[in-house]
BATI-522458 format. One record per atom (N, C-alpha, C): x negated, y negated, z. Coordinates in steps of 0.02 Angstrom, whole numbers, plus 50000, padded with zeros to 5 digits. Atoms other than C-alpha are relative to their C-alpha. Example, Ala and Ser with C-alpha at 12.3 -4.5 7.8 and 13.67 -1.06 7.14 Angstrom:
499555005950000493855022550390499554994050000500425005949997493165005350357500394994550037
END
This chain:
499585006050000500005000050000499564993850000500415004549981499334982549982500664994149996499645006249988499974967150045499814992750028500425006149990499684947750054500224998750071500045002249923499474942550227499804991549976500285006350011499944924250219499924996350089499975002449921499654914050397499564994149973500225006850003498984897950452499164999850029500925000149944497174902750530499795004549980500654993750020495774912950499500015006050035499674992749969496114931050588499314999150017500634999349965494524928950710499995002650087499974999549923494264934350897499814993650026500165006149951494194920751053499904994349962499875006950035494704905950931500404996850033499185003049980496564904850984500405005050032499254993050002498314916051024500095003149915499704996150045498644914850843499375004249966500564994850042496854920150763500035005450035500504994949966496594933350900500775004749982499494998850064498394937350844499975004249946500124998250061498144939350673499535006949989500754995950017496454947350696500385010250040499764994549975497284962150807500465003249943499414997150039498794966250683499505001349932500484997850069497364966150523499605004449998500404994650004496364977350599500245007350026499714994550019497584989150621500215001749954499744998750066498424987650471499585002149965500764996050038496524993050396500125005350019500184994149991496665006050485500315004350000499324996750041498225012350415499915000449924500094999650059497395011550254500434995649950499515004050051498414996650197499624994149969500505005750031497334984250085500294991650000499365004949997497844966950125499444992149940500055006950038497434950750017500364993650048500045003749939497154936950156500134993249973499615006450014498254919650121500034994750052500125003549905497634906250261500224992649957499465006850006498944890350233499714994550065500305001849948497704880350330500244992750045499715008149946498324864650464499374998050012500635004549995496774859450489499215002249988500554999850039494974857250412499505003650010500374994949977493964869750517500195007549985499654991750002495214884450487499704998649928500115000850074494834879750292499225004149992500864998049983492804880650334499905007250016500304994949982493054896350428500085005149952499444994650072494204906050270499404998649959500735000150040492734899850152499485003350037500454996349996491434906350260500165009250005499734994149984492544923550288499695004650027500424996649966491544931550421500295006750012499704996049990492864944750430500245004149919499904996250061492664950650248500165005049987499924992449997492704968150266500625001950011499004997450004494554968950304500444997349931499545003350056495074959650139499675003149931500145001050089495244963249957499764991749997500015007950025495444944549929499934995250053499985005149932495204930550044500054991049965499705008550047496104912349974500014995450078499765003649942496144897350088500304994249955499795004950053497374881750044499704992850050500115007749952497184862650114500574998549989499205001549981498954860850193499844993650058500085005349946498244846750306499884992749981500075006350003497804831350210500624997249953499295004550033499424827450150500334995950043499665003949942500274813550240500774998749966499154998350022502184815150226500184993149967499565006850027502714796450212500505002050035499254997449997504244801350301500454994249976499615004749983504894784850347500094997449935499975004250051504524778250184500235003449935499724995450088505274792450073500744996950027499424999249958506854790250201500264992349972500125009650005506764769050183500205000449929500044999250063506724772150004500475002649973499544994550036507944786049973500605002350074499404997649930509384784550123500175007850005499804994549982509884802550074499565004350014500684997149959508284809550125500215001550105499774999249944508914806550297500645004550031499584996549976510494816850288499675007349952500124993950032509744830050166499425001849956500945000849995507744830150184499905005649936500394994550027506794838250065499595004250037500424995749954505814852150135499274997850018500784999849977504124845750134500144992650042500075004149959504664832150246500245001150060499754996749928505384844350378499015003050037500594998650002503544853850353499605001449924500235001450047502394848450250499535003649969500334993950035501464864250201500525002249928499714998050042502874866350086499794995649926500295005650073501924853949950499455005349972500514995550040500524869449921500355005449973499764993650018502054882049882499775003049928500134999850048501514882249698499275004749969500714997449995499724886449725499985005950025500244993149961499904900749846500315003249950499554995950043501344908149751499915003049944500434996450068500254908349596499515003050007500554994949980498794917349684500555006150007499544991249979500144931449756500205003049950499744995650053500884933649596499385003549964500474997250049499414938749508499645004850050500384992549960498974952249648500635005850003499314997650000500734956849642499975007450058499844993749932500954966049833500705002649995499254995649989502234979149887500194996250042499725005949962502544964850029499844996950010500245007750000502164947950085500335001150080499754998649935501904949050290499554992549993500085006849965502034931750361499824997550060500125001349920501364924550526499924991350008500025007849979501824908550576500654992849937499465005450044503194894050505499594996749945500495004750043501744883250414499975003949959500424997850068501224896350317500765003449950499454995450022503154905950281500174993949954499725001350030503694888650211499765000049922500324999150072502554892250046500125007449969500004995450043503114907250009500925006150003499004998049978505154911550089500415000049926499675000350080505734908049897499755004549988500284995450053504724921649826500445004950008499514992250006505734936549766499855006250029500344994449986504544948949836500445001150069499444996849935505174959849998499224995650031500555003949939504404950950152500165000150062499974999849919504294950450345499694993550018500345008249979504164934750432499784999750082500044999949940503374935650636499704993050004499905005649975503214920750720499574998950075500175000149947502304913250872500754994550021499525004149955503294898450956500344997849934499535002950042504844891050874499694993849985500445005850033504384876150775500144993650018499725005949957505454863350888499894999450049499855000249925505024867151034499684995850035500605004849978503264857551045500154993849983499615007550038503874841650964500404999450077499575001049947505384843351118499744999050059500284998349935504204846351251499524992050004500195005350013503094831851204500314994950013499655005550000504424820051201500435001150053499385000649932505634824051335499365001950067500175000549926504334829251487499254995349986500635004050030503054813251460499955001850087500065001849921503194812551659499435008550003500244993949977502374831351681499345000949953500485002250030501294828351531499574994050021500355004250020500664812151591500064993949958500155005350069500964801851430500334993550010499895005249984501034783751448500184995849940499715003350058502154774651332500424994750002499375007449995503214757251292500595003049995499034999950006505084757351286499965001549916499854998750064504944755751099499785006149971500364993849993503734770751087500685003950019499864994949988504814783251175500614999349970499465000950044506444775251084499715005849932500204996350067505534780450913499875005650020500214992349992504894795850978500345003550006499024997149977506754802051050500335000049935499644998350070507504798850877499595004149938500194996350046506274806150767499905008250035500144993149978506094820750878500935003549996499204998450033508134822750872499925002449932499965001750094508134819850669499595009149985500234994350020506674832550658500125006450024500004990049953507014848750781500495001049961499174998150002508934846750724499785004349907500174997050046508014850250524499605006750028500334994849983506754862150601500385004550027499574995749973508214871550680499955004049933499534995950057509014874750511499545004449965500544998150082507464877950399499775005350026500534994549964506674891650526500375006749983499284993250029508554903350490500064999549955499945001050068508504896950316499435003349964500634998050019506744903350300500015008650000500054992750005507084921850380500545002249963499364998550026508734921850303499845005649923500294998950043507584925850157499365006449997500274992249974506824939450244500155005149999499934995350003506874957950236500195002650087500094997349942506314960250421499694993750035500135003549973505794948650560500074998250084499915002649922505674939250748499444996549998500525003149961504484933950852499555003450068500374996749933503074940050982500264996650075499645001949954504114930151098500715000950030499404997150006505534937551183500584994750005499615006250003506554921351222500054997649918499845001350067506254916451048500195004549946499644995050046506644932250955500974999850019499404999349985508414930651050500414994649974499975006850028508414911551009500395001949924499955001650079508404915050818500555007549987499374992950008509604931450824500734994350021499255005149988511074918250923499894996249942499955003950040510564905650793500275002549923499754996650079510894916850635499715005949945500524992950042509604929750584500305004850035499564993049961510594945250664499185005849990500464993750038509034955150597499204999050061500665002949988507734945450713499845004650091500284994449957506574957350834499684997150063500715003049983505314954450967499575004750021500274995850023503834962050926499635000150058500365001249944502594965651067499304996649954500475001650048500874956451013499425003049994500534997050006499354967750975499334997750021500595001950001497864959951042499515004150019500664995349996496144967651032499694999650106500134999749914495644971451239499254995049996500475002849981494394960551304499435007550032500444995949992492584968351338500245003450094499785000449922493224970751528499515003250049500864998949954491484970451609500435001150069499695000849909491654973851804499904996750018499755007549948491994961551915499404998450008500445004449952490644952152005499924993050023499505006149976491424939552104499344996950036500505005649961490254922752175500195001250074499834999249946490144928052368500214994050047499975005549958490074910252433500554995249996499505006950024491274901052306500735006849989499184995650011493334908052273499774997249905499855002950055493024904652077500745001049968499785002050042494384896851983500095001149920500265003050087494424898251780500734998749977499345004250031495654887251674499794997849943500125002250081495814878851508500395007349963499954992750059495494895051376500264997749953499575001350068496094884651246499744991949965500255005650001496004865851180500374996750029500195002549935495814856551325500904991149994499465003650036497244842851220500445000349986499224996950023498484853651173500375000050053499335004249941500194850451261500115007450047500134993649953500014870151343499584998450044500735001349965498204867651400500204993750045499815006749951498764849551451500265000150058499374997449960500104853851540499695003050071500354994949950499224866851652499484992850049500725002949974497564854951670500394994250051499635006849962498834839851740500125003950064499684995649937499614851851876499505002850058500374997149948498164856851950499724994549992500365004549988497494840151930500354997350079499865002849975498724832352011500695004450077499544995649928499604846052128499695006450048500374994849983498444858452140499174999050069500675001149969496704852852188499704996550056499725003249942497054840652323499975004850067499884995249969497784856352428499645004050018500534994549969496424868852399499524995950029500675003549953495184854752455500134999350065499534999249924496304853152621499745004050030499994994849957496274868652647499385007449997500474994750006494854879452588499264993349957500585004550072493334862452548499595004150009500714998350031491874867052467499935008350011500094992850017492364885452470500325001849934499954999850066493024884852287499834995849956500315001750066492524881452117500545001149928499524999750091493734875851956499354999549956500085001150081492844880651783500445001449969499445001850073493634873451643499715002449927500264997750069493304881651461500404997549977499715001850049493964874951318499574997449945500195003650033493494864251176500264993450011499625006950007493854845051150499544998050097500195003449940493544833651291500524998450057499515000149942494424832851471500044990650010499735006649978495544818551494499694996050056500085003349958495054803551592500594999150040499545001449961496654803051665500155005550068500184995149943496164819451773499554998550031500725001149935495234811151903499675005850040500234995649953495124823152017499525007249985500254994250024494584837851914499184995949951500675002550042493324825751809499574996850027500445003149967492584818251949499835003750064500194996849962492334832252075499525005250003500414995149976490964842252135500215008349999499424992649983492094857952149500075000649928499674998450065492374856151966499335000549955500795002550062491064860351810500555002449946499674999150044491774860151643499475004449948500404995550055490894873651501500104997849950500034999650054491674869751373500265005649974500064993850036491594882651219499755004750025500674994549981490914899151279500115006149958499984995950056490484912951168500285006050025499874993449962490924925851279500625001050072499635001949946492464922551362500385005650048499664993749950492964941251432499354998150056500325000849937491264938151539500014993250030499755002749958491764923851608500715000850044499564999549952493294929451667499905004350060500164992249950492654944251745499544997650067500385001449934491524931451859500464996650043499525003549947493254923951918500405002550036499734996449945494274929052066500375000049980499435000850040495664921951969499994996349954500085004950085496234914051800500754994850011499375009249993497474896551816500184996649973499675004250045498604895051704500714998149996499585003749986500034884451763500364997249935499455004050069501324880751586500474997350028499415004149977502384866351674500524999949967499435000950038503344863551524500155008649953499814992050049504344879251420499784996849903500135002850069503364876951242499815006849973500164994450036503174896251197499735003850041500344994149961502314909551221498964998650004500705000849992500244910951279499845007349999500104993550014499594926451218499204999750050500664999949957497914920751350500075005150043499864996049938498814930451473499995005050000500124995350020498744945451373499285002749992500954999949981496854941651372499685003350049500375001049934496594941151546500505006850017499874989749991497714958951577499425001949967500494994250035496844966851454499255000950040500455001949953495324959651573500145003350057499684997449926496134968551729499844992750049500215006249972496094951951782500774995350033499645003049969497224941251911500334992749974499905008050014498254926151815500554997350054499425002649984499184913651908500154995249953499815003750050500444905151816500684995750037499095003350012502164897351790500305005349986499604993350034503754906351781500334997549941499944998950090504034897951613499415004849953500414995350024502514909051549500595007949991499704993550006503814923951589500575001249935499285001850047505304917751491499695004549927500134995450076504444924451303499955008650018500484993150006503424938851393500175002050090499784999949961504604945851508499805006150038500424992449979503184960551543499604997050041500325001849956502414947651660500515000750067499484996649957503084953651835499614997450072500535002349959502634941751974500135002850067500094995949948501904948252140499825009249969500114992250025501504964652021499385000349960500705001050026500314959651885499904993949986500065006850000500384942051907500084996150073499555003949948500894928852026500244992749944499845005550024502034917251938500694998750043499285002049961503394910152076500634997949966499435004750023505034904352045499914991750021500005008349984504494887752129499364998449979500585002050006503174879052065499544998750051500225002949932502734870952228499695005250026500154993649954502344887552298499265003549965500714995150054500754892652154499394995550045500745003449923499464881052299500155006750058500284993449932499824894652448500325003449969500064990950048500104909152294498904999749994500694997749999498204905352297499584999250051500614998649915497604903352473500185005350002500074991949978498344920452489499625004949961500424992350048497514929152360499144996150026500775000749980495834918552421500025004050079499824999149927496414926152611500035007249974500104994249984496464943852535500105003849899500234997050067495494952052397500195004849979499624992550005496264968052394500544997849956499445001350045497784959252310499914998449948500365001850066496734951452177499875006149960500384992950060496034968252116500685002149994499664997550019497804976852144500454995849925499835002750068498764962352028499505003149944500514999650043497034964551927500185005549947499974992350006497354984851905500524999549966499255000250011499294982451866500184996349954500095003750074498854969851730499825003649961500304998550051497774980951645500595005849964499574994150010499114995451645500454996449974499385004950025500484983551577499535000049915500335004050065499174977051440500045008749959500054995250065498834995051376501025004949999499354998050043500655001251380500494997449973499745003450063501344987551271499564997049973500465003350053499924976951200499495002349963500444996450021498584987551167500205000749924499764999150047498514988050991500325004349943499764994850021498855003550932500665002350021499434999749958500365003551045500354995949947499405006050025501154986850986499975000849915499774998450081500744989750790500285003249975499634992150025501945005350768500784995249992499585002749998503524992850790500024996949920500105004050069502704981150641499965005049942500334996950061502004994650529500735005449984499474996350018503695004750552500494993249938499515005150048504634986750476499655001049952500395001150084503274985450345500215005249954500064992550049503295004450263500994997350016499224999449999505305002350293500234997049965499905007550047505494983850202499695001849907500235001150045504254989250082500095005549936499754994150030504685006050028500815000649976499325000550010506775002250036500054997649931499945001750039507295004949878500634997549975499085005049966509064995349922499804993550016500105009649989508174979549956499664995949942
END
């Protein structure tokens, strides 16, 4: 069988959720003997760089990358221009990846696959028209970050005029209310489909896809070195992502400003926050950017051994903006996350007080971690009870039998 694998990122390990993603589901699908021709609908200029250098050659017949990022919509000024734009948008002003449909469409045809497996909205809107049979999976719904942004500025942080959050409130209305339609208009056009998120696979089944799944997500296990915990310090680790994004943000604010305060109270100079990520830590996190208790890394190449030197991993999602497949990381790590119980809502295999601690009260994740610094035994058991969760749904050979049953089913049906 061969089939174009279109998505928005380069299928790499410890990039992201969605590369590490991608990279899990491709290298099973190799190993099902299915030849895939690799379609990267790129958002931005590094994913482009990494598809040209294709360090992951060996899994592809073909390897295409497009430039879906330097287009600038014009919205206001197609809208200004053309009033009915505003009641009945063209598509590339809902998402604007839909201006390269032409280009990809004419690479696929000329490989001509038995299917067209999709990952991600950016990349489905270039290719949902094509006649071919197709599967569309999904990380987070495509409204949700836009909503989250604009309605919790207070939990985010974001400091804005009256006129600012006016404009921001109506274009975020205008756009989710299109991004609703176009996301069921998109699978509608599907064979098979959902999302690795269980809240959002249910989302888009009430909304109108009757057909829409949720898939578990395959990620490759972290190296899961053994422990060796700092005897003197409780380490901390946070970030795991870019340090800017409204997830990462989110988290980094909460323990800026609710978190770190408390453990200094109550346990000083016996813990240690490291922060990994990329990008640069806000000045508006005093506390974390100006404390002794805190060192920031950065990038690290090797991010299963850093977790494995932390007692715990701290990742607090204040606002509901999807799913974080990190957490699947840090199981697979036999490793202790605390979180939010919006983290549970997609990935309702997180089970707090079992292989997590994510409270129902927020307020309560400061003494969810004096107790686990007050008794290590609970750290390793969560730790243990993560890892057993991770391999009997995520593990990849586990979670790809769901996908690869839709694929051979979609692709072989000779009724569709």
């Amino acid at each position: 069988m061969e089939i174009s694998f279109v998505t928005h990122c380069y299928p790499i390990q410890n990039a992201h959720g969605a590369a590490d993603t991608n990279y899990g589901i491709i290298k099973e699908l190799r190993e099902n003997n299915i030849k895939i021709h690799l379609h990267v609908v790129c958002e931005h200029s590094n994913e482009l760089e990494l598809t040209k250098k294709n360090p992951n050659k060996h899994f592809f017949e073909t390897c295409n990358g497009y430039d879906a990022f330097s287009y600038d919509l014009h919205g206001f000024r197609k809208i200004f221009r053309n009033p009915i734009n505003f009641f009945y948008p063209k598509l590339d002003l809902v998402i604007k990846s839909y201006k390269i449909k032409n280009e990809v469409q004419k690479k696929i045809l000329s490989q001509n696959p038995n299917i067209i497996f999709i990952y991600h909205w950016f990349a489905a809107s270039t290719v949902f028209e094509m006649k071919y049979k197709k599967i569309l999976l999904t990380g987070d719904l495509l409204h949700i970050p836009l909503i989250a942004r604009t309605k919790e500025t207070k939990k985010l942080d974001i400091k804005n005029n009256k006129i600012r959050n006016i404009y921001n409130y109506l274009k975020m209305k205008w756009l989710s209310y299109h991004q609703k339609k176009l996301m069921i208009y998109m699978l509608k056009n599907c064979q098979a489909g959902g999302s690795f998120g269980y809240y959002d696979s249910q989302w888009l089944k009430k909304k109108g896809y009757n057909l829409s799944k949720y898939y578990k997500t395959p990620l490759v296990s972290g190296k899961n070195y053994s422990k060796s915990y700092n005897k003197e310090k409780f380490i901390i680790l946070t970030g795991l992502g870019n340090l800017n994004a409204t997830s990462t943000y989110s988290a980094l604010n909460f323990i800026d400003k609710k978190i770190y305060n408390y453990l200094n109270n109550k346990i000083p100079n016996k813990f240690e926050i490291r922060i990994i990520g990329r990008g640069e830590l806000s000045n508006d996190l005093t506390n974390l950017k100006n404390s002794q208790n805190v060192k920031i890394l950065g990038f690290v190449e090797d991010l299963d051994y850093e977790i494995s030197k932390s007692n715990i991993i701290l990742l607090p999602t204040t606002i509901f903006i999807g799913f974080r497949s990190r957490n699947i990381t840090i199981f697979s790590n036999s490793s202790c996350v605390v979180g939010h119980k919006n983290d549970t809502i997609n990935m309702p295999e997180m089970v707090n007080d079992y292989n997590c601690i994510c409270p129902e009260n927020e307020n309560k994740i400061p003494e969810e971690i004096i107790k686990l610094y007050k008794n290590p035994k609970k750290v390793e058991e969560i730790g243990l009870n993560a890892r057993k969760t991770y391999e009997k749904y995520f593990e990849p050979k586990v979670a790809i039998k769901a996908i690869l049953h839709d694929i051979e089913r979609v692709a072989f049906d000779k009724n569709r």
